[in-house]
C-alpha positions as CSV (number, residue, x, y, z in Angstrom):
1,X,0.4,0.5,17.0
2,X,-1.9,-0.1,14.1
3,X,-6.1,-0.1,14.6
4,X,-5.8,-2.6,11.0
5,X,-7.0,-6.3,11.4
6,X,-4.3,-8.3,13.0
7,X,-4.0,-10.3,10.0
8,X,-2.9,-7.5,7.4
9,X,-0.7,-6.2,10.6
10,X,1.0,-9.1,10.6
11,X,1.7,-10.1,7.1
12,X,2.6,-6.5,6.3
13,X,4.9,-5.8,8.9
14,X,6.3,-8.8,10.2
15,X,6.5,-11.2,7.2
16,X,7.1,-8.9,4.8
17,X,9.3,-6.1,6.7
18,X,10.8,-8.2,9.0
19,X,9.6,-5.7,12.0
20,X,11.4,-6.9,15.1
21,X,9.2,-4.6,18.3
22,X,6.6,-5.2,19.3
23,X,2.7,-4.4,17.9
24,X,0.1,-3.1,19.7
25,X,-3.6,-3.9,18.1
26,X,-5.6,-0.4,18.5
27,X,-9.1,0.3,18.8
28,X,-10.7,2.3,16.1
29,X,-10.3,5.9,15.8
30,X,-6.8,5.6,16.7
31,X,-5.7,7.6,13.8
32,X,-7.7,10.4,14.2
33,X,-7.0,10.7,17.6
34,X,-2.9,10.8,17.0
35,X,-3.8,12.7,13.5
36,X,-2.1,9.6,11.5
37,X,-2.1,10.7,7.9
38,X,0.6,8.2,6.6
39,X,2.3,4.7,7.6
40,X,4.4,4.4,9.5
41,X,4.1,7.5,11.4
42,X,6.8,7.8,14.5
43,X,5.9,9.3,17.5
44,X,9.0,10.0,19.9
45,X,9.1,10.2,24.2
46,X,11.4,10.5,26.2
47,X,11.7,8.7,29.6
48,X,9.6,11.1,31.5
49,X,6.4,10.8,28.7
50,X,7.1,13.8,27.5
51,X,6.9,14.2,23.2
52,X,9.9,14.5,21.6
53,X,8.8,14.8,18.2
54,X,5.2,14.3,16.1
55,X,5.4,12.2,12.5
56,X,5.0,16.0,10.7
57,X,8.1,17.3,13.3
58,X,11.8,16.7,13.0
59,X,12.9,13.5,13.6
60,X,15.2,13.4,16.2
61,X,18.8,12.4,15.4
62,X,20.7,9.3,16.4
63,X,22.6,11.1,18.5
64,X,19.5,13.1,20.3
65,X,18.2,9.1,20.3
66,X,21.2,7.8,22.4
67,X,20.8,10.3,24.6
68,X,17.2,10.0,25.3
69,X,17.9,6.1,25.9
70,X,20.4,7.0,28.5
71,X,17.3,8.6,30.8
72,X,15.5,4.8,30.6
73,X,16.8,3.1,33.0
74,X,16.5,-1.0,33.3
75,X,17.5,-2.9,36.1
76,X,20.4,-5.3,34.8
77,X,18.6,-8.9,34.0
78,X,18.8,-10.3,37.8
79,X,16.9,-13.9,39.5
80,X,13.1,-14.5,39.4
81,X,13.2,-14.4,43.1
82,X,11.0,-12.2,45.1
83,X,14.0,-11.3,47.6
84,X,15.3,-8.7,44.6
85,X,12.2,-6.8,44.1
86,X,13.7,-4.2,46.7
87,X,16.3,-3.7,44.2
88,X,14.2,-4.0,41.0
89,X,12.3,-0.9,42.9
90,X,15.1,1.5,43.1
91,X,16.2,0.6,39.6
92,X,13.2,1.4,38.1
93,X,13.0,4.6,40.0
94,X,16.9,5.5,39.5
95,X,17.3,5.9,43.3
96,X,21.3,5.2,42.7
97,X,22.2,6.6,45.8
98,X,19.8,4.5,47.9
99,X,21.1,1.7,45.7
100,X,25.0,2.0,46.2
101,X,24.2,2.4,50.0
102,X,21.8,-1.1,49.8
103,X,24.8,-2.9,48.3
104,X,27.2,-1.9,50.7
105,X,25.2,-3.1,53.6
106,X,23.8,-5.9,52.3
107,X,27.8,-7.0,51.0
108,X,28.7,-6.5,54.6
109,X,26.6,-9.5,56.1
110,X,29.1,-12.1,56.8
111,X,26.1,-14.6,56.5
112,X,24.8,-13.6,53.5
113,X,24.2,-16.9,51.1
114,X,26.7,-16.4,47.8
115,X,24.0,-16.9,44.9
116,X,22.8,-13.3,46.3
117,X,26.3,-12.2,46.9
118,X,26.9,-13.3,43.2
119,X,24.0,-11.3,42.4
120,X,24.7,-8.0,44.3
121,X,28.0,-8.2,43.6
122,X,27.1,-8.3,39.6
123,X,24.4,-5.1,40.0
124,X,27.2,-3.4,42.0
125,X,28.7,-3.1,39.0
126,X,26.5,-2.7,36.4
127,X,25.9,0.6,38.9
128,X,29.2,1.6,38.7
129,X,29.8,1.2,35.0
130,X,26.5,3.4,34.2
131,X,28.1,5.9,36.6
132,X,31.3,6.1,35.0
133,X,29.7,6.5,31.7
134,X,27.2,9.7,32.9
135,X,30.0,10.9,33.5
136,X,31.1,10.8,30.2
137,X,27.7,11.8,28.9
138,X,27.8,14.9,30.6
139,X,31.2,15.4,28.8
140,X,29.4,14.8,25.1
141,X,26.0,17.3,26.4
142,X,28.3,20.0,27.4
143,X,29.9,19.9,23.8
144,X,26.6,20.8,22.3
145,X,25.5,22.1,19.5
146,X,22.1,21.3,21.1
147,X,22.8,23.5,24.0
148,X,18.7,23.9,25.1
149,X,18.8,20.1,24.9
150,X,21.9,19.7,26.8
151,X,20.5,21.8,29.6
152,X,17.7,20.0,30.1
153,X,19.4,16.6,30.0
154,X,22.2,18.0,32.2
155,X,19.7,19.3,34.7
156,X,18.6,15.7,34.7
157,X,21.7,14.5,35.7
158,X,22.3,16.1,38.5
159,X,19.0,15.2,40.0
160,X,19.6,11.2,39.6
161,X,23.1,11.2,40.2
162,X,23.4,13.7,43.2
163,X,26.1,12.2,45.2
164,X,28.3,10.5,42.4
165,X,31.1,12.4,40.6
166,X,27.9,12.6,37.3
167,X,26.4,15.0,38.8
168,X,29.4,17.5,39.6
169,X,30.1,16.6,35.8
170,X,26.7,17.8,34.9
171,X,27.0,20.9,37.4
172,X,30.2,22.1,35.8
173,X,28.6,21.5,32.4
174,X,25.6,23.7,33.4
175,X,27.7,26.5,35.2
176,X,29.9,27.1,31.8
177,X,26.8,27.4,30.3
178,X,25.7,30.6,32.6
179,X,28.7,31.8,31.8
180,X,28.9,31.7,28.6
181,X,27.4,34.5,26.4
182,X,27.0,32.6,23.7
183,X,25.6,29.4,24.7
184,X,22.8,31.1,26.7
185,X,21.8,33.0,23.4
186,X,21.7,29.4,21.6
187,X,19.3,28.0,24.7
188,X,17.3,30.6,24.6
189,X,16.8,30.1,21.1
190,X,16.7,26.6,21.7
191,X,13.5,26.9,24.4
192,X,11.5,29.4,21.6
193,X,11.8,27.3,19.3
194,X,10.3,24.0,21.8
195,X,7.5,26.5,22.8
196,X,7.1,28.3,19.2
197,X,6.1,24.8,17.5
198,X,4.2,23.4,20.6
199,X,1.8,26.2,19.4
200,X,0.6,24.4,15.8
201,X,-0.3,21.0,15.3
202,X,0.9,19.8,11.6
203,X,-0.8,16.8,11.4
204,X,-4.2,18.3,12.3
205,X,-4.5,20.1,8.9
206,X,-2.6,21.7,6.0
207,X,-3.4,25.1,7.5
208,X,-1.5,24.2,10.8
209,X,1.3,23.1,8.9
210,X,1.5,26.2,6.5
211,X,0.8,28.6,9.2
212,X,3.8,26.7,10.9
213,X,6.1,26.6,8.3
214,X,6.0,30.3,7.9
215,X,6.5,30.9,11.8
216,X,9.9,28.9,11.1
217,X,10.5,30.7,8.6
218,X,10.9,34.1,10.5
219,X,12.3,32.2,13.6
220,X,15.3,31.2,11.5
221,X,15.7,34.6,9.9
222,X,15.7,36.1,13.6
223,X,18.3,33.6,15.1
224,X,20.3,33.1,11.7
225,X,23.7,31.7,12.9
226,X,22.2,29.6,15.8
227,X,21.6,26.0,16.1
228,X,17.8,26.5,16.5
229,X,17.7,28.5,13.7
230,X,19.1,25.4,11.5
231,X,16.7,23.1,13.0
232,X,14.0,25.2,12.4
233,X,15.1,25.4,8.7
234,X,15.3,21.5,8.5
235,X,11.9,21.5,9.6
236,X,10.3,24.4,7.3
237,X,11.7,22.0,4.7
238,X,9.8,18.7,5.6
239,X,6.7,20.4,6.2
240,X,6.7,22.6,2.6
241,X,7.8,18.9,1.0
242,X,4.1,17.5,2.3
């Protein structure tokens, strides 16, 4: 997203970097309102809208990014036909349950044409291999080291998958994790730290980011030997490098 003329946008990004997504043609004021002090500046959501991480924050990893891209669910590339938007519906809204039980019933009518059959037959499985690998996901999220992260993502698991073998993945995951001395210490740390730097805004001005920086500073001193602690240390160091 860029509020520069189309024509710079273009030549800049796609001719000369060889950008492959997609642009988006701003209105002015657009970097004041997202506090844009440098190009490119990466903004990160997850699938619920919520921000991951700011351009001043730390970048999330490509692990943390697989995992967010395992909450955005698409509906497998299916016929422009008006008789699949039921389907298209439950996909975009990750109603797996409702969507096994529509493919059994719908796979039971004897008379059912077979270019649809083809179809649901085809999505059955695409459900069924996503499944399969939440399954393994919650595996990997229980393994940490990101154990407030895990949580969170774990939690989501067993809301979308209640009724597949996921979500009593996820469950177990989540019920070591009570019990578990240690990993509770690290998500608690893990949440202080979320709520510690939603308090400053870096990118607003230099006095956010110092004032910041020296919050993360004693957060890491206070949870040496935790996982949040080293984040917030990776952090300290990008902003003081400004």
């Amino acid at each position: 997203m860029s509020d520069e003329p189309e024509g710079l946008i273009e030549k800049t990004y796609i001719e000369q970097l060889g950008a492959k997504y997609p642009w988006v043609k701003a209105k002015g004021g657009v970097n004041e309102a997202y506090a844009i002090k440098f190009f490119p500046s990466i903004y990160v959501f997850d699938a619920n809208g919520t921000i991951v991480s700011v351009p001043d924050d730390r970048m999330p990893s490509e692990t943390q990014i697989e995992e967010l891209l395992k909450d955005v669910t698409m509906a497998p590339k299916m016929p422009e036909d008006s008789r699949y938007d039921p389907l298209r519906a439950m996909w975009k809204k990750s109603e797996f349950v409702k969507m096994r039980d529509y493919f059994d019933k719908m796979l039971a009518q004897e008379n059912l044409d077979q270019a649809m059959r083809e179809v649901f037959v085809a999505q059955q499985t695409a459900l069924t291999k996503k499944a399969e690998a939440q399954v393994a996901r919650a595996g990997r999220l229980g393994a940490g080291p990101d154990f407030a992260a895990a949580e969170t993502q774990l939690e989501r698991i067993v809301k979308d998958w209640k009724g597949f073998p996921a979500a009593d993945a996820a469950r177990k995951e989540l019920d070591r994790f009570a019990g578990d001395a240690a990993i509770k210490k690290e998500i608690a740390a893990g949440k202080a730290l979320e709520k510690l730097v939603a308090k400053y805004d870096p990118g607003k001005s230099s006095a956010q980011a110092k004032k910041l920086a020296a919050e993360l500073e004693r957060f890491a001193k206070k949870n040496e030997g935790t996982y949040a602690a080293k984040q917030a240390e990776e952090q300290r160091g990008r902003l003081t490098k400004q």
